[in-house]
C-alpha positions in Angstrom: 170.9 264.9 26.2 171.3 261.4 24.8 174.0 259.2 25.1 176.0 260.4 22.1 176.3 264.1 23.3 177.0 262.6 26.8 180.4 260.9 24.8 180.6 263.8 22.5 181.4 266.2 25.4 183.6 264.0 27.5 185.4 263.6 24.5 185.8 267.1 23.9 186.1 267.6 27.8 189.2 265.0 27.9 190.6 266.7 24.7 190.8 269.7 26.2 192.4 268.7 29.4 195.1 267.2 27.3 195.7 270.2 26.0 196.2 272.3 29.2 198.6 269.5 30.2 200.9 270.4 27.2 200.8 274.7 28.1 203.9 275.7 29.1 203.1 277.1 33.3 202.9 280.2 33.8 205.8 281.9 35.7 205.6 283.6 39.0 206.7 286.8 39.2 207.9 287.8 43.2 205.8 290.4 45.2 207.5 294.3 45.1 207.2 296.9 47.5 204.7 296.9 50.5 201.8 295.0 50.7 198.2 296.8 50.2 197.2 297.6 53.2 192.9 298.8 53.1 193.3 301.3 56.0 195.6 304.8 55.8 198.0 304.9 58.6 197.3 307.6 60.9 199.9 310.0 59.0 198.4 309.2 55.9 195.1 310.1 57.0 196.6 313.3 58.6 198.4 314.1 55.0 195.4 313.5 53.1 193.3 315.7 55.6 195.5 318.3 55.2 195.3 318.1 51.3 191.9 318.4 51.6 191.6 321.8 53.9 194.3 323.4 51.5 192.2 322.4 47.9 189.1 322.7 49.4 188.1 319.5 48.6 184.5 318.2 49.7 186.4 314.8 50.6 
């Protein structure tokens, strides 16, 4: 890379950024419901077992 690609791309680099700047921001949308939770409360798990035994599920 020689000096002019060096100024090419912070050229292009400082272009861009300009750019961004002018984007209008994205807007947030609140959290619904509950939050994920990775573990099954212990009714779930007994719900889901239960499932299982009656469509004989191999899971």
């Amino acid at each position: 890379m020689n000096n002019a690609d060096a100024a090419d791309a912070l050229k292009q680099y400082e272009e861009m950024a300009r750019r961004r700047t002018l984007w209008p921001p994205m807007p947030v949308k609140p959290a619904t419901g509950e939050p994920w939770r990775p573990v099954m409360t212990e009714q779930e798990r007994q719900q889901h077992e239960q499932y299982v035994r009656e469509n004989n599920l191999p899971f």
